[in-house]
The first five atom37 places (N, CA, C, CB, O) and aatype in JSON, in Angstrom:
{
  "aatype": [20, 20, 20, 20, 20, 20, 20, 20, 20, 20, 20, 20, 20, 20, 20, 20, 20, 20, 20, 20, 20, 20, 20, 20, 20, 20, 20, 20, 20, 20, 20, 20, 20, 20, 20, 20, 20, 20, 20, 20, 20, 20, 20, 20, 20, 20, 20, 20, 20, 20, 20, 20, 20, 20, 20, 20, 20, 20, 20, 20, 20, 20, 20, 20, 20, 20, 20, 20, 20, 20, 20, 20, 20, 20],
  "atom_mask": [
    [1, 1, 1, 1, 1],
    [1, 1, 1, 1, 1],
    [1, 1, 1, 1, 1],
    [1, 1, 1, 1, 1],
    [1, 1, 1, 1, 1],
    [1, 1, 1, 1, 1],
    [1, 1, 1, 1, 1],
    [1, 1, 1, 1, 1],
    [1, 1, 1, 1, 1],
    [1, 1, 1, 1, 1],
    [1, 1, 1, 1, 1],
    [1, 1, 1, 1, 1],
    [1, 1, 1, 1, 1],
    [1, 1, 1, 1, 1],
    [1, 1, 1, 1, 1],
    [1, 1, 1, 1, 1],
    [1, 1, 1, 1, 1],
    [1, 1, 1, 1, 1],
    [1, 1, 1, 1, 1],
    [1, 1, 1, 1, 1],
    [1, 1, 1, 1, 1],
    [1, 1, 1, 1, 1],
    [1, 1, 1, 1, 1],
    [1, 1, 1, 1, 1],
    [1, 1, 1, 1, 1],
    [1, 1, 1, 1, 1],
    [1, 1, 1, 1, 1],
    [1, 1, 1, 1, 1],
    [1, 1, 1, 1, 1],
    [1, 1, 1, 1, 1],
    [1, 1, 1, 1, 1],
    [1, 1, 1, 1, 1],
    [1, 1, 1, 1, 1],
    [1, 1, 1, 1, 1],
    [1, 1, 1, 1, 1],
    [1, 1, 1, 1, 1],
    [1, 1, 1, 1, 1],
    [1, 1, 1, 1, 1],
    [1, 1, 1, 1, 1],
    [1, 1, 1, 1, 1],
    [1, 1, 1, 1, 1],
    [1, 1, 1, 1, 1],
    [1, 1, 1, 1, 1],
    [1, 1, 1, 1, 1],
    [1, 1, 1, 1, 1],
    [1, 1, 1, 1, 1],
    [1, 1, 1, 1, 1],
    [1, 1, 1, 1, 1],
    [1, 1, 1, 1, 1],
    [1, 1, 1, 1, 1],
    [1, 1, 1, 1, 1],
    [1, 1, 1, 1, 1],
    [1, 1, 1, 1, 1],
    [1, 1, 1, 1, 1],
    [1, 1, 1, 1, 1],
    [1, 1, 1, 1, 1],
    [1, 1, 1, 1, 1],
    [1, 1, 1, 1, 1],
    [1, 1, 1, 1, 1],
    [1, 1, 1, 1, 1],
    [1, 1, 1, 1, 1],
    [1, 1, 1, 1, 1],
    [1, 1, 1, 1, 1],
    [1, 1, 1, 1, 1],
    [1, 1, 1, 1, 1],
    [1, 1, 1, 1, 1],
    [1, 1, 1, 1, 1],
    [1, 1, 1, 1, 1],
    [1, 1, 1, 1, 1],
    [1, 1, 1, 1, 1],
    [1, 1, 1, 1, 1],
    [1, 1, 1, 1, 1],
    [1, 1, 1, 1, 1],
    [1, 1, 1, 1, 1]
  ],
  "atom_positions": [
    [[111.92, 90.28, 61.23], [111.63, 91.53, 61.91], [111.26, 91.24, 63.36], [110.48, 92.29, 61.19], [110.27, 90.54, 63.55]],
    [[112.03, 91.76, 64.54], [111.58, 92.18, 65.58], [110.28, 92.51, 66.09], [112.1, 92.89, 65.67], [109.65, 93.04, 65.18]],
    [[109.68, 92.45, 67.02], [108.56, 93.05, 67.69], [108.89, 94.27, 68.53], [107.92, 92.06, 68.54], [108.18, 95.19, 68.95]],
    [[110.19, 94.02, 68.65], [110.73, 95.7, 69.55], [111.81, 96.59, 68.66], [111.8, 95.32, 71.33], [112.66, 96.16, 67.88]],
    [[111.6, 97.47, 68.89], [112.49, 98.61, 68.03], [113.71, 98.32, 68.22], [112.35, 100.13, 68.42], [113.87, 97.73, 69.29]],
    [[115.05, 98.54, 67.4], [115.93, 98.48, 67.78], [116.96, 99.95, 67.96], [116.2, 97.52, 67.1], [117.24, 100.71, 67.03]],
    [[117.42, 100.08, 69.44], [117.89, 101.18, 69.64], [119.94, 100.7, 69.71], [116.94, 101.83, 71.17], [120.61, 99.67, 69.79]],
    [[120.15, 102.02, 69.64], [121.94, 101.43, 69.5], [122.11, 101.83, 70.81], [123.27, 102.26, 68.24], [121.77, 102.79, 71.5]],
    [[122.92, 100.54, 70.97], [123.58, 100.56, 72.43], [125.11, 100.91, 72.7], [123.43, 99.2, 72.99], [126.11, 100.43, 72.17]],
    [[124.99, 101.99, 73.78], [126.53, 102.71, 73.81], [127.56, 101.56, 74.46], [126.56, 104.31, 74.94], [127.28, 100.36, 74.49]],
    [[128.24, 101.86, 74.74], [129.68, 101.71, 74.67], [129.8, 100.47, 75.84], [130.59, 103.29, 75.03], [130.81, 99.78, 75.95]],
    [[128.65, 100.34, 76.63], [128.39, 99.49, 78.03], [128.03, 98.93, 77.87], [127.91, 99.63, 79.0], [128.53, 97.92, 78.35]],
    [[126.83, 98.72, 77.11], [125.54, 97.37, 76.99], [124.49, 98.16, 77.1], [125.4, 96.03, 78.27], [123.52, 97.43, 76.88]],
    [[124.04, 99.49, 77.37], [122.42, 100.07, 77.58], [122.84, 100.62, 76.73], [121.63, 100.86, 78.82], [123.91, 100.89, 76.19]],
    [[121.1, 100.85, 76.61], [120.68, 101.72, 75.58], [120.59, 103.08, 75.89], [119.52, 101.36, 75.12], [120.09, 103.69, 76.83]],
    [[121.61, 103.67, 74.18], [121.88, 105.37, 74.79], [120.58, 106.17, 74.84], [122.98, 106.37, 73.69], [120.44, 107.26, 75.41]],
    [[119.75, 105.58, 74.25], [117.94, 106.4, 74.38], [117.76, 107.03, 75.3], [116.63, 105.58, 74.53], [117.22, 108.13, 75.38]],
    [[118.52, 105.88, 76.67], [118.21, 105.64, 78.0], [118.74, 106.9, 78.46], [118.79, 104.33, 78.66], [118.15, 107.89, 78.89]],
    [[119.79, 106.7, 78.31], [121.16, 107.8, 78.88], [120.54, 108.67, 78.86], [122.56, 108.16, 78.12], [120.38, 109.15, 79.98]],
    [[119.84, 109.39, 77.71], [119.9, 110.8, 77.45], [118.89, 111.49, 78.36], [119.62, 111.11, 75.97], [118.83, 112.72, 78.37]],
    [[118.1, 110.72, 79.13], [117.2, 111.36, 80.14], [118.09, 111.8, 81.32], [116.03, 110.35, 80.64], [119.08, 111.08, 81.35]],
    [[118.1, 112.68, 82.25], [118.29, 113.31, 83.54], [117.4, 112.48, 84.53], [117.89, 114.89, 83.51], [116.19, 112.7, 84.44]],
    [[117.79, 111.59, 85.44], [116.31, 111.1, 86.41], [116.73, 111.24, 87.51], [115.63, 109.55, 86.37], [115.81, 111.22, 88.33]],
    [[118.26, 111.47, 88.19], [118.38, 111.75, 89.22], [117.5, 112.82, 90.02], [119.44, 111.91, 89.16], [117.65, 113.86, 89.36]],
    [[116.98, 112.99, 90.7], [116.5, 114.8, 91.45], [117.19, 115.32, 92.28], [115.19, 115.01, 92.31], [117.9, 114.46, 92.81]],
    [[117.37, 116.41, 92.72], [118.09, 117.12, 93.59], [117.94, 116.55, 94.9], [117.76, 118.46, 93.55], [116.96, 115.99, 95.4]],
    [[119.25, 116.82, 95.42], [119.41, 115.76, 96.75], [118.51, 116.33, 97.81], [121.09, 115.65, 97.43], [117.95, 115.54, 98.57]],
    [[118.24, 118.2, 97.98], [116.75, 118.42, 98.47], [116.08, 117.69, 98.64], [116.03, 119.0, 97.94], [116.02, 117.06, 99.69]],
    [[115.22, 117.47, 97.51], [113.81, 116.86, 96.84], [114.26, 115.11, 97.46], [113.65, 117.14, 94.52], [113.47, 114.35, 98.02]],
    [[115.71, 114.82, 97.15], [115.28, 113.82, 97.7], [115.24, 113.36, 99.28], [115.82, 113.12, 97.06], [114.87, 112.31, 99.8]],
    [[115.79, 114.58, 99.8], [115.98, 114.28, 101.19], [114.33, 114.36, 101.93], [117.18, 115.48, 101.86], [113.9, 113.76, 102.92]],
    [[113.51, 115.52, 100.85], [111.91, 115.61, 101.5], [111.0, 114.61, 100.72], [111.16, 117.26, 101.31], [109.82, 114.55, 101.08]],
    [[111.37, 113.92, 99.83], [110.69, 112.41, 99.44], [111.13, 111.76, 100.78], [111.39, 111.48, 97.85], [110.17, 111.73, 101.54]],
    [[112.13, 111.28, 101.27], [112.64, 110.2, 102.37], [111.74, 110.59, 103.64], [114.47, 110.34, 102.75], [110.92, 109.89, 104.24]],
    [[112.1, 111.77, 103.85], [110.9, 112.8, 105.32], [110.0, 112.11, 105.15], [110.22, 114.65, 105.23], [109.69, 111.1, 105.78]],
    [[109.35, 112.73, 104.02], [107.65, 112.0, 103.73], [107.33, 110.52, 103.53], [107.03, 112.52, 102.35], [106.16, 110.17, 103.71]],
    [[108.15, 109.73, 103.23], [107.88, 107.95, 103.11], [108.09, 107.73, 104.8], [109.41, 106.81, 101.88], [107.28, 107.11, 105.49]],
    [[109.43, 108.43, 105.37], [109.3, 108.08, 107.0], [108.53, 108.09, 107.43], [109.75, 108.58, 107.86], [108.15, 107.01, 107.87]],
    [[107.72, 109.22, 107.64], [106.52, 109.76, 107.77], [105.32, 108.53, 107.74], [106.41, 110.83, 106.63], [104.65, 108.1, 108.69]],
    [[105.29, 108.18, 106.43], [104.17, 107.11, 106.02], [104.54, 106.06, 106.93], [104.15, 106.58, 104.37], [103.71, 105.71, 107.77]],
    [[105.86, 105.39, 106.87], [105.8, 104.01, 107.26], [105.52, 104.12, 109.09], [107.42, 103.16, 106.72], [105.14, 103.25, 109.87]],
    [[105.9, 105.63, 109.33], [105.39, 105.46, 111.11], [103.91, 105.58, 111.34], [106.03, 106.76, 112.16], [103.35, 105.08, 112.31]],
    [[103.38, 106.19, 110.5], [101.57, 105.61, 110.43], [101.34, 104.37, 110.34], [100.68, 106.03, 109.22], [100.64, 103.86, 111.22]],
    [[101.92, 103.47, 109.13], [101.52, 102.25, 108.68], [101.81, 101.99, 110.32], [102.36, 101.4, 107.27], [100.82, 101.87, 111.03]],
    [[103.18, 101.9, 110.95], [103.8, 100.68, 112.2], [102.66, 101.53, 113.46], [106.28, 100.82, 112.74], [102.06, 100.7, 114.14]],
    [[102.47, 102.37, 113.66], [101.43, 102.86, 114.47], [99.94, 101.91, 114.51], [101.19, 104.33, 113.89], [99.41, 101.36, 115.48]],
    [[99.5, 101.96, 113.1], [97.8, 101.37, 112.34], [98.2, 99.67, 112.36], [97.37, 102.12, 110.09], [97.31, 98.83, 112.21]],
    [[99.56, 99.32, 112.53], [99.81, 97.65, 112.33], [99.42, 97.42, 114.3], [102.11, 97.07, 111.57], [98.64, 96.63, 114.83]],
    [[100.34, 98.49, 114.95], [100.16, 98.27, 116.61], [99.06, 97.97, 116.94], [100.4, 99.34, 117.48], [98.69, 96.86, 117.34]],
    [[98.35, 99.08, 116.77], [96.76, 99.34, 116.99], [95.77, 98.05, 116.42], [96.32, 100.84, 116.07], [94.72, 98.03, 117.05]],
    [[95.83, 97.41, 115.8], [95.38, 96.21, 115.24], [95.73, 95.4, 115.44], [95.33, 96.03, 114.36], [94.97, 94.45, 115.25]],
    [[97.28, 95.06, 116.03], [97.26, 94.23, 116.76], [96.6, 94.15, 118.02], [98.18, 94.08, 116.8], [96.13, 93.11, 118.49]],
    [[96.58, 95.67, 118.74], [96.13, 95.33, 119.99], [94.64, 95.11, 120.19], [96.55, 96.28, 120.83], [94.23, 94.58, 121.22]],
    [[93.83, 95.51, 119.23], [92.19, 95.31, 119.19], [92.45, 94.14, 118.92], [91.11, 96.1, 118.15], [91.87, 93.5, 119.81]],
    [[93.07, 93.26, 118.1], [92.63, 91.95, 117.47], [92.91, 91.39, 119.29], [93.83, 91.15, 115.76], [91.9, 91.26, 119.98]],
    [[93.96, 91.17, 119.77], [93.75, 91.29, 121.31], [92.95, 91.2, 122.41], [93.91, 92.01, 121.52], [92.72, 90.39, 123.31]],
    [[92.52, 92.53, 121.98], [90.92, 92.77, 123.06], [89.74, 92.0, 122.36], [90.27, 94.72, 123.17], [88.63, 91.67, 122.77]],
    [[90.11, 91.91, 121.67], [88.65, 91.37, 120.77], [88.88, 89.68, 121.56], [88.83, 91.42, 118.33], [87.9, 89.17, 122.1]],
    [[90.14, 88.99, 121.55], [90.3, 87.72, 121.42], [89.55, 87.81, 122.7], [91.74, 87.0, 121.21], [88.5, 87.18, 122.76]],
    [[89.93, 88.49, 123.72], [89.84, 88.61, 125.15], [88.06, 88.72, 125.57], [90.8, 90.08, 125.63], [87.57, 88.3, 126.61]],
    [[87.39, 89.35, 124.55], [86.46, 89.96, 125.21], [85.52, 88.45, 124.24], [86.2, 92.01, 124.96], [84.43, 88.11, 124.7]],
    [[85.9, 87.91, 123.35], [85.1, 87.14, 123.04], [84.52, 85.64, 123.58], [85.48, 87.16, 122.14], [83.62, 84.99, 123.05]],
    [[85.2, 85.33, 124.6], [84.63, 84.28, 126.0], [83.44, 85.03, 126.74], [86.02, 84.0, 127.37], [82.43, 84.47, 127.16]],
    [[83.67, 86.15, 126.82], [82.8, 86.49, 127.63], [81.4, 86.88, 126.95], [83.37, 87.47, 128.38], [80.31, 86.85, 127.52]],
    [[81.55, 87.14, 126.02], [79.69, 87.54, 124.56], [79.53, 85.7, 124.48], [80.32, 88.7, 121.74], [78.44, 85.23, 124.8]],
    [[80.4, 84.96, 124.15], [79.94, 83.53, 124.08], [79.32, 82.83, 125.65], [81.36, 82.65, 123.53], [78.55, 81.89, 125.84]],
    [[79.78, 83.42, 126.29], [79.01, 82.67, 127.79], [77.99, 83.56, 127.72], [79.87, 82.68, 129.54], [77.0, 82.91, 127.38]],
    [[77.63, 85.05, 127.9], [76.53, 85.69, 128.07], [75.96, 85.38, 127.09], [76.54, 86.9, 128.27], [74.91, 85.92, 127.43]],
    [[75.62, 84.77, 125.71], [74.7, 84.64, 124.51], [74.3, 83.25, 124.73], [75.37, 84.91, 123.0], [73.2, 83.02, 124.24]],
    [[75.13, 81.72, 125.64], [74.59, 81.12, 125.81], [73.76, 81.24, 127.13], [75.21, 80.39, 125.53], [72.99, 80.29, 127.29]],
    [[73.75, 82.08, 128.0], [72.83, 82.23, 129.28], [71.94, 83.01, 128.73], [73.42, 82.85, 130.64], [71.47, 83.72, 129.61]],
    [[71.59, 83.18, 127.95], [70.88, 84.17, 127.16], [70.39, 85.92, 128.11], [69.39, 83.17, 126.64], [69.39, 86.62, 128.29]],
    [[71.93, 85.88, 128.46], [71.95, 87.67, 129.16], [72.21, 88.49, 127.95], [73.42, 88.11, 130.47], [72.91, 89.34, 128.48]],
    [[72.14, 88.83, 126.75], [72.23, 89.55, 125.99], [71.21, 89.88, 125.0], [73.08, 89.28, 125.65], [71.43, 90.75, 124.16]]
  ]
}
C-alpha cells in the first residue's frame, strides 16, 4: 500500500483530478493582478534606492561623529 492516493491519469501523464478544476482567471483580473504587482515592485525599487542612498550618507557622515567623539565635542 501506498502512502498517497492513487488517482487515474488521463491520456497525457496528469492527473485528471487535476484537470477538472478551472484556474485560469479572466484576462481582466489578470491584467489588474499585473497593475498591482507593478505597482509593488516600484515601491520595493524606490525603498531599495532610498537605502541605498542613506546607507551612503550614513558612510559619509560617520568620519565625522568618530573625530568629534574622539575630541570629545559631542
Amino acid at each position: 500500500m501506498t502512502p498517497f492516493p492513487s488517482f487515474p491519469l488521463n491520456g497525457e501523464g496528469e492527473w485528471s483530478v487535476f484537470m477538472k478544476r478551472e484556474t485560469k482567471k479572466p484576462l481582466d483580473e489578470q491584467r489588474r493582478i499585473i497593475a498591482y504587482l507593478d505597482g509593488l515592485q516600484a515601491k520595493v525599487n524606490a525603498l531599495r534606492d532610498l537605502q541605498s542612498t542613506s546607507g551612503e550618507e550614513l558612510s559619509a557622515l560617520m568620519p565625522s561623529i568618530l573625530d568629534k567623539a574622539f575630541k570629545g565635542e559631542l
